[in-house]
Structures are given as structure tokens and as C-alpha cells.
C-alpha positions as CSV (number, residue, x, y, z in Angstrom):
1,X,-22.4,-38.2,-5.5
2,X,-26.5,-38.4,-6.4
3,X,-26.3,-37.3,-10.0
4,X,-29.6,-36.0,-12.2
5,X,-30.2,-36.0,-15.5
6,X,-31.7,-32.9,-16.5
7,X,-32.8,-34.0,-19.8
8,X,-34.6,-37.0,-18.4
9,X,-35.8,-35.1,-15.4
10,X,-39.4,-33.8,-15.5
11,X,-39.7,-32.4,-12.3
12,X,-42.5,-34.5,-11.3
13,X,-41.7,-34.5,-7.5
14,X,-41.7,-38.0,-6.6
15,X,-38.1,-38.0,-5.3
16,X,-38.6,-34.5,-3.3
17,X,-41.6,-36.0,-1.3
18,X,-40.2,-39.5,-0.6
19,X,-36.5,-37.8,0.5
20,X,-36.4,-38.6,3.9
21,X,-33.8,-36.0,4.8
22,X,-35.7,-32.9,2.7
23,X,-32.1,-32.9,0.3
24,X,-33.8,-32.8,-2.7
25,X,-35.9,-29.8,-4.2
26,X,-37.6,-29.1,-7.3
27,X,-36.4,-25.6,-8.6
28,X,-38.2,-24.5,-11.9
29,X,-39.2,-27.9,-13.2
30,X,-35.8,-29.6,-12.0
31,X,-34.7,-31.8,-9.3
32,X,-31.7,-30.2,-7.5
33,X,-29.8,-31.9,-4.8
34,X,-29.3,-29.8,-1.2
35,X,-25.7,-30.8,0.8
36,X,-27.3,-32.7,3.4
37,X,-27.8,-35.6,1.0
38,X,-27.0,-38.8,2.4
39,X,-27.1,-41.1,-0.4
40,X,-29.5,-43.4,0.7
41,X,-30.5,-43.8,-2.5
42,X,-34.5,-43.8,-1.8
43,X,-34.9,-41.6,-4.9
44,X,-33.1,-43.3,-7.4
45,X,-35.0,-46.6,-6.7
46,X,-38.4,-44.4,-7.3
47,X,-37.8,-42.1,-10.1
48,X,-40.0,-42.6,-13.2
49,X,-37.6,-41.5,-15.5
50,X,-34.3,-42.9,-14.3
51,X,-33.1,-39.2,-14.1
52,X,-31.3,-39.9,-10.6
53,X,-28.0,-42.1,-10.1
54,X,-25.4,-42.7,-7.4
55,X,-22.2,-42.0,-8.8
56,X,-19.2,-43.5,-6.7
57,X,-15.3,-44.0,-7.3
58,X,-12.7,-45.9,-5.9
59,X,-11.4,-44.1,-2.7
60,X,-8.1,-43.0,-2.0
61,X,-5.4,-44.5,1.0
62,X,-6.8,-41.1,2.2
63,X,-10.7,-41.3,2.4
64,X,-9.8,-45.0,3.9
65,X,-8.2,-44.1,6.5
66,X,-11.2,-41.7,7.6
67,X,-12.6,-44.9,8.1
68,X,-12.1,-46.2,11.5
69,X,-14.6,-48.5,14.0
70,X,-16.8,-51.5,14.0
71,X,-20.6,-51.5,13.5
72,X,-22.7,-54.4,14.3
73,X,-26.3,-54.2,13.0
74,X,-28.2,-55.5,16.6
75,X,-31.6,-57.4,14.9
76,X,-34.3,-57.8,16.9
77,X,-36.8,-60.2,17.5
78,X,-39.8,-59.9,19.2
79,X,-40.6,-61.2,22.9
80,X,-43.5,-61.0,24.7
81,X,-44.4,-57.4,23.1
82,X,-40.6,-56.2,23.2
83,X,-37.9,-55.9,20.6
84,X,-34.5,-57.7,22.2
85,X,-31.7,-58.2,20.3
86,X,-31.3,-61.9,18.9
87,X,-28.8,-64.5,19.8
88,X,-26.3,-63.8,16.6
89,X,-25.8,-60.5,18.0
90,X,-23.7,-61.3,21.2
91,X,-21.9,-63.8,19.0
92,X,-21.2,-61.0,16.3
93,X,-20.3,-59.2,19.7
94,X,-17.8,-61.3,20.5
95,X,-15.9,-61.5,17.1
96,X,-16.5,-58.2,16.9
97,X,-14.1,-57.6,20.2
98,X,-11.6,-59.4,19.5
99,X,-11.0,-57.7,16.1
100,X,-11.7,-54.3,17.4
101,X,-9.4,-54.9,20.2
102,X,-6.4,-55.7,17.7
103,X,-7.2,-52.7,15.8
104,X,-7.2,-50.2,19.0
105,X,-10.7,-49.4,17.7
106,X,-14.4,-48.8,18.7
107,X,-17.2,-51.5,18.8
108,X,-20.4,-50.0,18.6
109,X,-24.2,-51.9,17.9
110,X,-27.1,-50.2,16.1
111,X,-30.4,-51.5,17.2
112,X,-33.4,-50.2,14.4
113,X,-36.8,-50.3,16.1
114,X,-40.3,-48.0,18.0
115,X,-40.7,-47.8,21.6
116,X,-40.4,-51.3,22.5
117,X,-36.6,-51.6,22.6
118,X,-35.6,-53.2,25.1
119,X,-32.2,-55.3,27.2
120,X,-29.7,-52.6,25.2
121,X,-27.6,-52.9,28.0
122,X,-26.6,-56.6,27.9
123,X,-24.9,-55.5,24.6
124,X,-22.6,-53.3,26.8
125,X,-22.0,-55.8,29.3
126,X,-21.1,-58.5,26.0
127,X,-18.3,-56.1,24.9
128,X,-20.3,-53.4,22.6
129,X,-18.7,-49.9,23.7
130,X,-21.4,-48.3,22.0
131,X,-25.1,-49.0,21.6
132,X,-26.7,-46.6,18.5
133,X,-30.2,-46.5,19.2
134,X,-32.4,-45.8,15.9
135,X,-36.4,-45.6,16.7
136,X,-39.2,-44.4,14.5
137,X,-42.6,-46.2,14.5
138,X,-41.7,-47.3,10.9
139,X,-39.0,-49.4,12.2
140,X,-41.7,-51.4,14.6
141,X,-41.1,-54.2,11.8
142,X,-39.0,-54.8,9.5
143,X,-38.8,-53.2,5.9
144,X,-35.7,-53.5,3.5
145,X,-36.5,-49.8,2.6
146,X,-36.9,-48.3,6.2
147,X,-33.8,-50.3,7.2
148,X,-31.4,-49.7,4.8
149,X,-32.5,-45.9,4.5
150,X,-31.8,-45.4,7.8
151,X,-28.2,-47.7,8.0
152,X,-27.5,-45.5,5.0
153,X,-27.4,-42.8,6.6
154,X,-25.8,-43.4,9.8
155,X,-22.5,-45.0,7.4
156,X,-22.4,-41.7,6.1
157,X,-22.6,-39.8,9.5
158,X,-20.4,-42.4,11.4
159,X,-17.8,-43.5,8.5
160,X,-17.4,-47.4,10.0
161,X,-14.3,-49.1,8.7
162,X,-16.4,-52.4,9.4
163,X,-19.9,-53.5,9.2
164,X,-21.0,-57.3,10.3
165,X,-24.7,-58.8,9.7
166,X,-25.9,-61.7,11.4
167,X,-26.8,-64.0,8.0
168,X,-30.6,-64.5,9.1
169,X,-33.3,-64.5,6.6
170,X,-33.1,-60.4,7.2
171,X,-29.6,-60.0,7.6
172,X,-29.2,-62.1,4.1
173,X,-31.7,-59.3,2.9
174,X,-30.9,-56.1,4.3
175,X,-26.9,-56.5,3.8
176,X,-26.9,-57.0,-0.1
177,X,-29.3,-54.4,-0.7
178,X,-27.3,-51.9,1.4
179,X,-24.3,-52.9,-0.3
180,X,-25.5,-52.6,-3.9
181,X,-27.1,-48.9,-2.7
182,X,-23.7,-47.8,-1.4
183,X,-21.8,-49.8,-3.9
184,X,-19.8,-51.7,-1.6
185,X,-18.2,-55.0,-1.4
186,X,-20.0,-57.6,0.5
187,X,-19.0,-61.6,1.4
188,X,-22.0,-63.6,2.4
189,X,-22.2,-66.0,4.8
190,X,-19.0,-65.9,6.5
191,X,-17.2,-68.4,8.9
192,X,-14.3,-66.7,9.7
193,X,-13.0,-63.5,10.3
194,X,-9.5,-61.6,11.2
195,X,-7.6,-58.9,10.2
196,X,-4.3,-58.6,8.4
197,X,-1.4,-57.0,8.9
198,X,-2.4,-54.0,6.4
199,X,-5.5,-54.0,9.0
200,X,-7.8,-54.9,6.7
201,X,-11.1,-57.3,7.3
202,X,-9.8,-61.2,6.3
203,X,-13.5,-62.9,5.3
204,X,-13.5,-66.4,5.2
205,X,-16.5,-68.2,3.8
206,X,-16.5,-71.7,1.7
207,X,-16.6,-72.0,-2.0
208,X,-16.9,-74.1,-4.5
209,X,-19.7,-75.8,-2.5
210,X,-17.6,-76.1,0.2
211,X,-14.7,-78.0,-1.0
212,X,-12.4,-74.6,-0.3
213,X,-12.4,-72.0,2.2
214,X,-11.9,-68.6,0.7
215,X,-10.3,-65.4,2.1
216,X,-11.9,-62.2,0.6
217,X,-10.7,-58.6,1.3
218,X,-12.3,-55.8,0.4
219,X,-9.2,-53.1,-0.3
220,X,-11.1,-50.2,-2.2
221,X,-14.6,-49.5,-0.7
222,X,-15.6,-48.7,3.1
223,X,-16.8,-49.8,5.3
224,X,-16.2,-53.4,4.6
225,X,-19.2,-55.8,4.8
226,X,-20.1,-59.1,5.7
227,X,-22.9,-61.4,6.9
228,X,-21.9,-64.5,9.6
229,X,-23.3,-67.4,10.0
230,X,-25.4,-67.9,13.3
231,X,-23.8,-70.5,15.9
232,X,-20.2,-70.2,14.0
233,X,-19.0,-68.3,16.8
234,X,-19.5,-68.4,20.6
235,X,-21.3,-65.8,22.6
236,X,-19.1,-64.4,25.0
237,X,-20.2,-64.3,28.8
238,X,-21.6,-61.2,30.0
239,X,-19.6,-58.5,32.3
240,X,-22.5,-56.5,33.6
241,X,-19.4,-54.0,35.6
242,X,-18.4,-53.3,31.7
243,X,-19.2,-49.6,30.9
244,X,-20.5,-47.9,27.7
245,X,-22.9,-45.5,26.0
246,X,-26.3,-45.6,24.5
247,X,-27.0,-43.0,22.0
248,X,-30.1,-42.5,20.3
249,X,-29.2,-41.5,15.9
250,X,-31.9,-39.0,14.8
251,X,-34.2,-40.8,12.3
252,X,-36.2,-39.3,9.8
253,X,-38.3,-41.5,7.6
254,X,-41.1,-41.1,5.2
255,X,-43.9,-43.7,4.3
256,X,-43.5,-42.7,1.1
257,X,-39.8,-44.2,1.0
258,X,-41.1,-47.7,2.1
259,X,-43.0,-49.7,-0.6
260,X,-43.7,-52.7,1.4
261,X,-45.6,-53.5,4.0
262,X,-47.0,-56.8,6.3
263,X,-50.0,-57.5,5.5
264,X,-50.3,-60.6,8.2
265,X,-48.1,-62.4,10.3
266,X,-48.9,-66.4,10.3
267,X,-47.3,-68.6,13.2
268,X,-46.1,-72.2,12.1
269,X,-47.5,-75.0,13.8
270,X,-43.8,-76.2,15.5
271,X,-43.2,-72.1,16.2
272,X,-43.5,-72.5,20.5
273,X,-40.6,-75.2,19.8
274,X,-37.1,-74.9,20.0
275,X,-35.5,-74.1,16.6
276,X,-32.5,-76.0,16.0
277,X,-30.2,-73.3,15.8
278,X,-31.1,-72.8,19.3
279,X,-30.8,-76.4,21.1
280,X,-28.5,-77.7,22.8
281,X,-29.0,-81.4,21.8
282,X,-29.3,-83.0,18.2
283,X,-29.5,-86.0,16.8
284,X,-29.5,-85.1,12.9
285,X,-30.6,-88.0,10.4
286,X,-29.3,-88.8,7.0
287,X,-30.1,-91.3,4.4
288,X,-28.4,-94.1,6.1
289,X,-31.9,-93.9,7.9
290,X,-32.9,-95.9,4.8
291,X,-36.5,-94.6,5.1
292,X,-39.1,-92.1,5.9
293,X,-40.7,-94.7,8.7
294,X,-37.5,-94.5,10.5
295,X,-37.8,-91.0,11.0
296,X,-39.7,-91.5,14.2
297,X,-37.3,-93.6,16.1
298,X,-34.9,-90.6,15.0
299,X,-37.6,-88.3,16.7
300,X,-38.1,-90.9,19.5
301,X,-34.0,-90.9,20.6
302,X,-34.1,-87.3,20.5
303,X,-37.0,-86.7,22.6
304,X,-35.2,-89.6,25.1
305,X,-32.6,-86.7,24.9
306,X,-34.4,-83.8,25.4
307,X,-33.7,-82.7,22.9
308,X,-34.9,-81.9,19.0
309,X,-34.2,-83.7,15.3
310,X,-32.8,-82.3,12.4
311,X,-31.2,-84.2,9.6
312,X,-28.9,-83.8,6.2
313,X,-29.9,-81.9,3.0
314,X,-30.3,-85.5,1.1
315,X,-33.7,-85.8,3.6
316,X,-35.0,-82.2,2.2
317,X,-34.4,-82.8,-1.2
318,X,-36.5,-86.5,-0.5
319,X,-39.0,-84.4,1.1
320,X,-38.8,-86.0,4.5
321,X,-38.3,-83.0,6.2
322,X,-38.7,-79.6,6.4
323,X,-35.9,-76.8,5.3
324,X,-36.0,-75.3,8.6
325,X,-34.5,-78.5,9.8
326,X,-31.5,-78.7,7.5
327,X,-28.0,-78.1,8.5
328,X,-25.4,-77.6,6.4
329,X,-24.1,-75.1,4.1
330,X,-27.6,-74.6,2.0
331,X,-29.1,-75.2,5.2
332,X,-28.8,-73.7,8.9
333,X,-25.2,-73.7,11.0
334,X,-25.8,-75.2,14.7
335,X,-23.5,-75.3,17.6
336,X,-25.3,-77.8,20.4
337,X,-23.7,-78.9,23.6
338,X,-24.2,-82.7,21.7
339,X,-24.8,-83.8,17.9
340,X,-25.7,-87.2,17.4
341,X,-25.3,-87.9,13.4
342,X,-27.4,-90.9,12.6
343,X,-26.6,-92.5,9.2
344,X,-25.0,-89.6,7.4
345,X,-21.7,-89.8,5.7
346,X,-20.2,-86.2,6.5
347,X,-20.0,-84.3,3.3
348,X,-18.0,-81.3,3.2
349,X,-21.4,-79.3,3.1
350,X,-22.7,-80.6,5.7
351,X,-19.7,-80.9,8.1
352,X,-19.8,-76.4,7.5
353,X,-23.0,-76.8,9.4
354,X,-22.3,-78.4,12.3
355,X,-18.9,-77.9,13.2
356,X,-19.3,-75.7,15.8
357,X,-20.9,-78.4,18.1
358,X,-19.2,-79.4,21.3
359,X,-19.2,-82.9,21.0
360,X,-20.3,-85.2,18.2
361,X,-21.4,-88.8,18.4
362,X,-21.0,-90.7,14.9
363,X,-23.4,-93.5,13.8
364,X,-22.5,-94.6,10.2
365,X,-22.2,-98.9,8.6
366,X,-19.3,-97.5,6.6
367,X,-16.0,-97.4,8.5
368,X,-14.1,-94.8,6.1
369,X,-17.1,-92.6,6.6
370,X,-15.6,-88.8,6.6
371,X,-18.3,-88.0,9.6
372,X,-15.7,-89.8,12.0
373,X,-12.7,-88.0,11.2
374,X,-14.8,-84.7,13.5
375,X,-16.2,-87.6,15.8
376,X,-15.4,-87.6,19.4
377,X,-17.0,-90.8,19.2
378,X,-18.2,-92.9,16.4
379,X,-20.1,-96.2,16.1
380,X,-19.7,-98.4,13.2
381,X,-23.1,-100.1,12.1
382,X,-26.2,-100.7,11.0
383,X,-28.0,-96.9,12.6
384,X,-31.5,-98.8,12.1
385,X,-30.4,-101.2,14.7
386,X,-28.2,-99.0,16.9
387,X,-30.7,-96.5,17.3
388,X,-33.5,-98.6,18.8
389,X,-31.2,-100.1,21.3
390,X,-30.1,-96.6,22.6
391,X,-33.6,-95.4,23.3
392,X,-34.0,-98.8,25.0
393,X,-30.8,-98.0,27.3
394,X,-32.0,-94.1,27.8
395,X,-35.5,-95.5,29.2
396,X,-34.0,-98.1,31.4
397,X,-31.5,-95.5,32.5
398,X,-34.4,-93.3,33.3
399,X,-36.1,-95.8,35.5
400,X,-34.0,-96.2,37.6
401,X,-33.3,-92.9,38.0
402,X,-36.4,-92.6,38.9
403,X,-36.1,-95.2,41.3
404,X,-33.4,-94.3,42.8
């Protein structure tokens, strides 16, 4: 329950004019809450005098089991002028169906954006049986505030036993602050999920930088939360004869209860390029690449490959390259058609990153490397003088292709 302090309270107004719901009044000189309150919490974050607080309790087996469903938050990313939802949704989807299914349970996606929303249905057709469609010209871009205001209040409508983030820079944002709002439990960065025989949300995530994988209920609070990594699982293949509903929530949002804005938007110079979380070829480097230099024969084999280089955290931390290009637990997760690991060892972290790939060619001088024990095929040698002779293969290879 939203709680004021009347001693503290000076009926200033603040919290009346940023509500977005119109549930809070000021009655002689006093804030007074109306029963349509959601709880979003926009007040209590804006109040001068810290008169407003969320009070919450433990609920009973009885308010849990009012809990029933799975909600998927459906981020979108902008395409050619039109919000589509991004490729950790459909896997989020497919997770999402499988534990929905064992649960007898629905599976519904809530996509926040304005007028550009767009390709809802192919959330249907991935296994969503409903599609929640939140738009407000606020929600053209995202805002922590506008987001979580509005996700606030649709977990209060719809009751979800379940909500499941894709752990993107937004979803990594959005999902703690909604949590701590609602005072719920949250597991971050996730890379497995199931449900127990109690029915209860199993989170799996490593620990202990990755030396153990931990299981994490959440037994007291609905619904329970958790982000997943991109890549960890595999997008299902669309059934466009699938059938389902597209609802549109009712949003109302004040500028007022959204402090930030974006001012400018800059592109990085590699932007138009795939992303490695996105290709379906690798060759990662690591510091059996012995130097900076060697980076471009790295860069060299993958473009013989068609495909893009990334390369260990040891590489970031020597400044070599870039953080966008770093898998591994601290880094980003990838599931290509073909990894190449070029001189890296295959630390725990790291092997969290890349695990999902489909088949994984090992280059590594040290024989006891733990990179081979995930190989489905490893070389043992110097990757300075392997490397050079594979582009040289690739190109002859090529050739006669062309030839032929």
C-alpha cells in the first residue's frame, strides 16, 4: 500500500500532478491516495519531503496463487522508422512456451512503444498467445521512468506469476528498477530456466564468477523476475497457422513522471556491421595471439570466413579491443553456426559466453587446454602459425571455386 506521512507532507502537489493515473489528491493541505492507485511508485521517487512510501509484505499461499501466467517484456529496436521486436524476444518466446506449457498456463508479450509498432504478429506465430500492446508517444524511446510506470501498472492489472527480460543494456536497466519499485525478487542474467515441482520459477545463473551454477527461487513475492542472456536459448521456428490475440493496455502517462530525456542519438563508426551477438561465424582471439599486430590476421581469417572477430576479456582489459566485442560472462553471450577460438585457454568465464555455439574449432599450443574439452575439433599449436596457413587454404579454396 502507498503510505503518507502526514507530518512530513506539505501538500505541495508535486505527487498529484506527476500521478499518472489521477490516484492521488491534495485535500486541505494533504496528499490523500484515491483506490485506483497502482503503485507505480512515480510519486515516491519525486516527493520533496519523503512523505510517500510503498509499503509491502510477504504474501500469503493465497495472494500466490492469484498469480497465474507468463509475461515477456517484447523490446524493440528500431528499423527503418519502425519499432520490431528484437531477436532475444522470440528466444525468451521460446523458453517462455515450454514452461508455460508445463504449467497449463498463458504466454503473453507486452510490446511498449507510439505508432510505429510493427511485425506483432510473428510473436503469435513464435508461440506468444497473447500480444499486450502499450502505445503512448512517450514510449517512442525508451525511458526507465515511462517504462517501468507503465509495466507497473499492467502487473498490477494482469497479476503475472512470471515476468522474463531479455538482459540487454535496457533490459539490465528496466528489470532492477521495476523490481526494487515493486519490491520483488529479481536474478540477473540468467542461463537457465525450469520449473519445479511446487511450480515455482528454477533460475539458474553462474556465481562465484562462474565457477558454480546457482538455482534461485523466488517463494514469497510475485510475479517472479528474471533477465536472460541473449543467444542462451534458440529461437523457435515460426508457425504463422498459430492463433492468438493482440490487445492494446490503456496507458496513461505524464511528462512530468519521466525525468529523462535523449538529448542526441550518436551512431558508432562499426554500427551498419553485424554485432557479434548476431553472426553466424566467429573466430574469437585470446592472448595466445601474443600481440596486438596479430590481431589482423585474426580479422583477416574471419573476413576469409565471412564472417566477424571478437576475442576474450584478457584482450579488453589490454585494450586491444573494444567491450562490444567481448564474450564471456562480463562480456556478451553468442550462439554462431561456427566459433573459431584462436589462442585462448577456455576459462570458466568465458566458456558461459559461448557455449551456445553450434560447433567450435579449438586452436591452443597447450594440449590440457580446458577450451578442448567443448571442442568439436581442436588443433594443438602455435595459433601465430596455424592461423596464417588457414587463410592461405581458404584463398586457394576460393580460387578454384572460382574456377571451377
Amino acid at each position: 500500500m502507498l503510505k503518507i506521512d502526514t507530518d512530513r507532507c506539505t501538500g505541495c502537489g508535486i505527487c498529484e500532478k506527476i500521478c499518472p493515473f489521477t490516484a492521488i489528491v491534495v485535500v486541505d493541505k494533504v496528499a490523500r491516495v484515491q483506490a485506483n492507485c497502482t503503485l507505480c511508485g512515480a510519486c515516491v521517487s519525486r516527493c520533496p519531503t519523503a512523505a510517500l512510501s510503498i509499503e509491502r509484505r510477504r504474501a500469503s499461499e493465497e495472494e500466490l496463487r492469484s498469480f497465474s501466467g507468463m509475461v515477456i517484456w517484447g523490446e524493440c529496436e528500431e528499423k527503418a522508422g519502425r519499432l520490431v521486436p528484437k531477436k532475444v524476444v522470440r528466444e525468451l518466446i521460446s523458453q517462455g512456451r515450454r514452461l508455460s506449457d508445463k504449467l497449463d498456463q498463458q504466454l503473453s508479450v507486452v510490446v511498449l512503444g507510439d505508432g510505429r509498432l510493427m511485425e506483432l504478429d510473428t510473436l503469435i506465430a513464435c508461440g506468444a498467445d497473447r500480444v499486450v500492446r502499450c502505445r503512448h508517444p512517450l514510449l517512442g524511446r525508451f525511458t526507465s521512468e515511462g517504462f517501468t510506470c507503465v509495466l507497473s501498472a499492467l502487473i498490477s492489472q494482469a497479476k503475472p506469476s512470471m515476468f522474463l527480460f531479455g538482459a540487454t543494456p535496457h533490459g539490465r536497466e528496466l528489470a532492477p528498477k521495476l523490481a526494487a519499485l515493486l519490491q520483488l525478487g529479481l536474478t540477473a542474467d540468467c542461463t537457465g530456466l525450469d520449473i519445479d515441482e511446487k511450480g515455482q520459477l528454477v533460475q539458474t545463473r553462474p556465481a562465484f564468477g562462474g565457477n558454480i551454477m546457482a538455482s534461485i527461487i523466488s517463494p514469497y513475492t510475485r510475479p517472479q523476475m528474471a533477465t536472460v542472456r541473449p543467444n542462451v536459448f534458440s529461437a523457435g521456428e515460426p508457425d504463422s497457422s498459430r492463433k492468438g490475440k493482440i490487445e492494446d493496455f490503456d496507458v496513461t502517462l505524464s511528462p512530468a513522471s519521466i525525468r529523462t530525456k535523449t538529448v542526441s542519438v550518436e551512431k558508432l563508426a562499426d554500427e551498419g556491421n553485424i554485432g557479434i551477438e548476431d553472426a553466424d561465424i566467429i573466430v574469437a582471439a585470446g592472448r595466445g595471439c601474443q600481440k596486438k599486430e596479430n590481431l589482423t590476421l585474426i580479422q583477416e581469417l574471419a573476413d576469409a570466413l565471412g564472417g566477424v572477430m571478437a576475442g576474450s576479456r584478457a584482450l579488453v582489459e589490454l585494450d586491444w579491443i573494444p567491450h562490444t566485442k567481448q564474450v564471456g560472462q562480463s562480456g556478451l553471450t553468442v550462439g554462431p553456426q561456427l566459433y573459431i577460438a584462436v589462442g585462448i585457454s577456455g576459462a570458466v568465464q568465458h566458456l558461459v559466453g559461448m557455449r551456445s555455439a553450434k560447433t567450435v574449432i579449438a586452436i591452443n599450443k597447450d594440449p590440457d587446454a580446458p577450451i578442448f574439452k567443448v571442442a568439436d575439433l581442436g588443433i594443438v599449436g602455435d595459433a601465430m602459425e596455424i592461423v596464417p596457413l588457414l587463410i592461405k587454404k581458404l584463398k586457394k579454396e576460393r580460387i578454384h571455386g572460382r574456377k571451377k
